[in-house]
C-alpha positions as a Python dict, from the first residue, in 0.01 Angstrom:
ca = {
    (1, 'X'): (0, 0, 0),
    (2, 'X'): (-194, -245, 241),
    (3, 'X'): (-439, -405, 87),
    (4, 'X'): (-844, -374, 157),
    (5, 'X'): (-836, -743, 349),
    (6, 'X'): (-547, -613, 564),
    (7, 'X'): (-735, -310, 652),
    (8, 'X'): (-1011, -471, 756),
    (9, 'X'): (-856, -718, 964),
    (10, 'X'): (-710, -462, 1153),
    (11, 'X'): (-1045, -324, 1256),
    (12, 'X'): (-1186, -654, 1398),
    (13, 'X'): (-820, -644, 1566),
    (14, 'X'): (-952, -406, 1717),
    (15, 'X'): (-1260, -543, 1845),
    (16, 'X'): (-1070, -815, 1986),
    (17, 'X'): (-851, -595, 2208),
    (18, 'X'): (-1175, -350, 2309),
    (19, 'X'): (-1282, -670, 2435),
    (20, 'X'): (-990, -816, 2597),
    (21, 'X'): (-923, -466, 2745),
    (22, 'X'): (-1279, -450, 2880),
    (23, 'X'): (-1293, -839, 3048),
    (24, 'X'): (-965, -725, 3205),
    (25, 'X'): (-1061, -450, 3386),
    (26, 'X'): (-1421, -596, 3427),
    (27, 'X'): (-1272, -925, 3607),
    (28, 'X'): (-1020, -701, 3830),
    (29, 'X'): (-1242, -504, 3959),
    (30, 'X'): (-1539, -760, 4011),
    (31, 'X'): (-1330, -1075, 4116),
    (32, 'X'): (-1000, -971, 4192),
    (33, 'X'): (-816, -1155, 3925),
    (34, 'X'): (-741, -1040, 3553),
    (35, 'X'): (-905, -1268, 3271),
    (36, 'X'): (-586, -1240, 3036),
    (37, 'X'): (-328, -1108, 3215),
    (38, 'X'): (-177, -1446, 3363),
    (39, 'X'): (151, -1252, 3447),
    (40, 'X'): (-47, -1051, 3714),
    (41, 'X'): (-241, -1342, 3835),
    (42, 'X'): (94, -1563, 3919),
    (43, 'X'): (148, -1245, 4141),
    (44, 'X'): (-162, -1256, 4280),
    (45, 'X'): (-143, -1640, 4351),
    (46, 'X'): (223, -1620, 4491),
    (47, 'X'): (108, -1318, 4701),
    (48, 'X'): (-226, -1512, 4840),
    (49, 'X'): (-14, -1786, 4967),
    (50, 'X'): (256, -1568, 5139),
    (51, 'X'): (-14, -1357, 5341),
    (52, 'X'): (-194, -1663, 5399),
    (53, 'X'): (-527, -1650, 5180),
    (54, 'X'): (-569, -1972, 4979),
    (55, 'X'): (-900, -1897, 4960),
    (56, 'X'): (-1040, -1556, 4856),
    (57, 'X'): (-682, -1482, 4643),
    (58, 'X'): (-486, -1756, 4554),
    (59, 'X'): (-751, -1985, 4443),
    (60, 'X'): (-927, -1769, 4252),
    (61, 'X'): (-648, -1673, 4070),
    (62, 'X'): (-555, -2026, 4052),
    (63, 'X'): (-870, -2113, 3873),
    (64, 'X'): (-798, -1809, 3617),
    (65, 'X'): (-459, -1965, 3547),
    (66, 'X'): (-613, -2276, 3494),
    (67, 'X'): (-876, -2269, 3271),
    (68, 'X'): (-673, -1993, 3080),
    (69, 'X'): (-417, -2270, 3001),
    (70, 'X'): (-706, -2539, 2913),
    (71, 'X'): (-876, -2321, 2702),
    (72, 'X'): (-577, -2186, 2493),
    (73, 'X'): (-513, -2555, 2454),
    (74, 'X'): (-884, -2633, 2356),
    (75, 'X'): (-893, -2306, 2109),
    (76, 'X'): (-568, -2415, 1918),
    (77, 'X'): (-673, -2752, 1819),
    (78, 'X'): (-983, -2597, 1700),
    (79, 'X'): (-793, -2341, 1544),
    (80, 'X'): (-590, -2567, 1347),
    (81, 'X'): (-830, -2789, 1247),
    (82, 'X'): (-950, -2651, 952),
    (83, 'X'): (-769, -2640, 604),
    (84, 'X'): (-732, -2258, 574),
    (85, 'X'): (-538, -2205, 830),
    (86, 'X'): (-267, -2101, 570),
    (87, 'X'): (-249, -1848, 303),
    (88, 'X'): (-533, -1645, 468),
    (89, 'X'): (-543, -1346, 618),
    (90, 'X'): (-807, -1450, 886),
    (91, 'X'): (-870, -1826, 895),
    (92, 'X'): (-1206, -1955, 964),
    (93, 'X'): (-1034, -2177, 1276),
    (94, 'X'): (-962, -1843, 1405),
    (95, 'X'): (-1309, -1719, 1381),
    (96, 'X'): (-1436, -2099, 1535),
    (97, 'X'): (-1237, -1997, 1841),
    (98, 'X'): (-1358, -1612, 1863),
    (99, 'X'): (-1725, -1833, 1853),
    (100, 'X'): (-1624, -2023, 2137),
    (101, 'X'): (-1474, -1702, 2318),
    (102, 'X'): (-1848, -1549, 2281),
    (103, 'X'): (-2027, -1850, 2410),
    (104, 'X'): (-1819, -1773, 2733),
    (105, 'X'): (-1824, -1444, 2779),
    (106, 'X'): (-2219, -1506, 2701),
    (107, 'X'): (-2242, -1729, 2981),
    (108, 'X'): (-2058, -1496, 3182),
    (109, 'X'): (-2300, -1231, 3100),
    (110, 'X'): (-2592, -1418, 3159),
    (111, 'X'): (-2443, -1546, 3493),
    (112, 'X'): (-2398, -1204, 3608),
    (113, 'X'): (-2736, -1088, 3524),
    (114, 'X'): (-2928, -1364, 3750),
    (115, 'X'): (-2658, -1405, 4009),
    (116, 'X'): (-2641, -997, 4091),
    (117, 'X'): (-2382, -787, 4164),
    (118, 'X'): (-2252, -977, 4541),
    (119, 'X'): (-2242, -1370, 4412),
    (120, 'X'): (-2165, -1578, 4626),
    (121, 'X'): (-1812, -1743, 4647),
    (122, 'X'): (-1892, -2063, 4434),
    (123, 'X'): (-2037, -1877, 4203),
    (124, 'X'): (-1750, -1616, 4211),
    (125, 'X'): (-1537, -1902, 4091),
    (126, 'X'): (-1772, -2010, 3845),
    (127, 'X'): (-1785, -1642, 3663),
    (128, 'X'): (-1381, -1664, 3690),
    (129, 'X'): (-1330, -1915, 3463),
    (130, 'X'): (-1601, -1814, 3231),
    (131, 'X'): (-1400, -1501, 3230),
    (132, 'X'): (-1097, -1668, 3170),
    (133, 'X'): (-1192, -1934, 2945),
    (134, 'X'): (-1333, -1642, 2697),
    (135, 'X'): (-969, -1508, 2673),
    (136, 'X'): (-785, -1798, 2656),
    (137, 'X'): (-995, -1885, 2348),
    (138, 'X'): (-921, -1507, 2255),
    (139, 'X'): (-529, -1600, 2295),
    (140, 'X'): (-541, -1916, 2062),
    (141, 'X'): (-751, -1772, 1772),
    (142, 'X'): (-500, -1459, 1739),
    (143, 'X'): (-220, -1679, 1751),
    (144, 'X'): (-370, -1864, 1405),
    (145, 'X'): (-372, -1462, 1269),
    (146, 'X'): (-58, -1516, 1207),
    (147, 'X'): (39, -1124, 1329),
    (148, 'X'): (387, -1130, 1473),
    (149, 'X'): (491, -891, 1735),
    (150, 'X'): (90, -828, 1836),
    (151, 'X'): (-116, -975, 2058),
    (152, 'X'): (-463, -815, 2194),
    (153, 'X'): (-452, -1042, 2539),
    (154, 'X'): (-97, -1013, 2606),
    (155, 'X'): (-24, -663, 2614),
    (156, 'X'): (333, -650, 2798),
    (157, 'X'): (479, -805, 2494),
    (158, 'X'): (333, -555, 2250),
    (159, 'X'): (487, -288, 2440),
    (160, 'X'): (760, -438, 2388),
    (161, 'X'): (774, -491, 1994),
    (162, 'X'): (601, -166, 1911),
    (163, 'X'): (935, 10, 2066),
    (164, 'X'): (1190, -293, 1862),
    (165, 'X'): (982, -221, 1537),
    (166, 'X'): (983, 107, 1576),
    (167, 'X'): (1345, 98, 1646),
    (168, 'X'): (1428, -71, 1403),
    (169, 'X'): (1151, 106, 1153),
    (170, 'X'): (1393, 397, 1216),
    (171, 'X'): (1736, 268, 1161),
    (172, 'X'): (1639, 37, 842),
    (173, 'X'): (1820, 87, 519),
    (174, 'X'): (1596, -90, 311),
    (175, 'X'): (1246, 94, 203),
    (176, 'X'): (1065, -237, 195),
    (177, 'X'): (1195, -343, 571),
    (178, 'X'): (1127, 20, 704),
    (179, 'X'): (761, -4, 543),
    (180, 'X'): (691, -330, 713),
    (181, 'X'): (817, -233, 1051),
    (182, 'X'): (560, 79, 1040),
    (183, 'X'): (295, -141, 974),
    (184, 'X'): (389, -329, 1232),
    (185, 'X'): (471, -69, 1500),
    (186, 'X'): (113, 126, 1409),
    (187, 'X'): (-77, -209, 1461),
    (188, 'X'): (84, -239, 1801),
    (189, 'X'): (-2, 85, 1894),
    (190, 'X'): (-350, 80, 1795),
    (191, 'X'): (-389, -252, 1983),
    (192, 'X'): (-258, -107, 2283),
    (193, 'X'): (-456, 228, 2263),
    (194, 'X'): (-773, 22, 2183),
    (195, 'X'): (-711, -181, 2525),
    (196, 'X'): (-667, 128, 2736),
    (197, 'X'): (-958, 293, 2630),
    (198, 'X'): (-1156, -85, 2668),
    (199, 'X'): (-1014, -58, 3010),
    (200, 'X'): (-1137, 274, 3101),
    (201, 'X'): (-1492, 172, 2901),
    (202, 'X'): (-1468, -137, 3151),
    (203, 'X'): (-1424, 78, 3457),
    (204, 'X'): (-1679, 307, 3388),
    (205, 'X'): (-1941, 74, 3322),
    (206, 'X'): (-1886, -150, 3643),
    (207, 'X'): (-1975, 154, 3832),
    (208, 'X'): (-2320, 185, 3674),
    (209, 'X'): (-2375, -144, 3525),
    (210, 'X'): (-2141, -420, 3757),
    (211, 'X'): (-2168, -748, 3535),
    (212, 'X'): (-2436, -637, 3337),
    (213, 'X'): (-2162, -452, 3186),
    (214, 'X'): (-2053, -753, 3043),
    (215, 'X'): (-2334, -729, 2809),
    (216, 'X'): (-2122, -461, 2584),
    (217, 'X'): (-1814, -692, 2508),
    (218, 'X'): (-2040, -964, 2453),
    (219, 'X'): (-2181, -735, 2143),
    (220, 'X'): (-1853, -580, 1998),
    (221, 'X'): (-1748, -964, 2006),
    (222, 'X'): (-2041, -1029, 1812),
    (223, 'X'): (-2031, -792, 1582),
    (224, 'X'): (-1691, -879, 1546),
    (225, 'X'): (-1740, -1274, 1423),
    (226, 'X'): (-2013, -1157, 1187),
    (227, 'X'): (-1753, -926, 1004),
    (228, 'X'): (-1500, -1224, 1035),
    (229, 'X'): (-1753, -1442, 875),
    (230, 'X'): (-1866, -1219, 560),
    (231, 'X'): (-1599, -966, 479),
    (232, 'X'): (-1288, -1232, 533),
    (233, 'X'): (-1433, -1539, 362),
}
């Protein structure tokens, strides 16, 4: 049987994938660059330069890469800093760097609410790494989860073990293996069903809302950390 704590960590799982899912598709369709997705942005970069567009492609996407990779660096050794990070099913260093994620995708927000829905480029770059930065912390505070074989901003590789665990789910001879790689397989698959329906959520609301609709992540984050902070401690 999982136990209460598991339960609910699997519901502010999901908050972190609705907003992972929703940045994505937010930042695609707004700047032309994913926020988490760095496997689509090295495409994007390697594509600007071979049709000749430093500028409006490759550098944005550039800057996403970037400041992804600083801030997963920045949100690890905040992460780790704290004593807990052990023998808990959601350590508070996680929660510091789901803080810091908020902060960004805050700024973002605001940023998109005084800037309007045409920035210009500089501040196009600006809102970028905001948008980046946000999932890189994102990245680094699910890593200190602990959950193998997940991940809420890396979502080809969670394909990928939801169809090993439930592979192997199937062909297990032992009960308490088989049990385990259910668990496993339905967290997977609830991540990635939370992220597609984020992404549609995401799409929708730029239509109606452009980066005002940044405003809704910004809250399910929220509501998110305050969960983290009273029901995990």
């Amino acid at each position: 049987m999982r136990t209460q704590s598991a339960k609910v960590r699997d519901v502010l799982v999901a908050g972190l994938a609705f907003t992972a899912g929703f940045i994505d598709a937010l930042s695609l369709l707004r700047f032309g660059v994913f926020a988490s997705v760095m496997t689509g942005n090295t495409i994007i970069l390697g594509l600007g330069i071979a049709r000749g567009e430093p500028v409006s492609s490759a550098l944005r996407s550039a800057i996403a890469i970037g400041t992804y990779m600083v801030s997963v660096a920045v949100g690890t050794s905040i992460a780790d800093s704290t004593s807990d990070r052990r023998g808990r099913i959601w350590p508070s260093g996680a929660t510091n760097a789901f803080v810091l994620e908020f902060l960004a995708l805050l700024a973002l927000a605001v940023g998109g609410v005084f800037v309007g829905s045409t920035p210009s480029s500089n501040l196009v770059y600006v809102l970028i790494a905001f948008a980046a930065m946000s999932m890189g912390m994102q990245s680094a505070g699910f890593n200190a989860l602990g959950i193998s074989g997940a991940s809420t901003t890396r979502i080809t590789g969670t394909y990928e073990n939801f169809v090993i665990d439930l592979y192997r789910w199937r062909r297990s001879s032992s009960l308490k293996t088989a049990l385990k790689k259910r668990s496993d397989a339905a967290l997977q698959a609830m991540v990635v069903l939370v992220y597609v329906l984020a992404a549609i959520a995401g799409g929708l609301a730029e239509i109606y809302l452009s980066l005002d609709a940044t405003l809704i992540p910004v809250i399910v984050l929220g509501v998110t950390i305050i969960v983290a902070r009273t029901r995990t401690s």
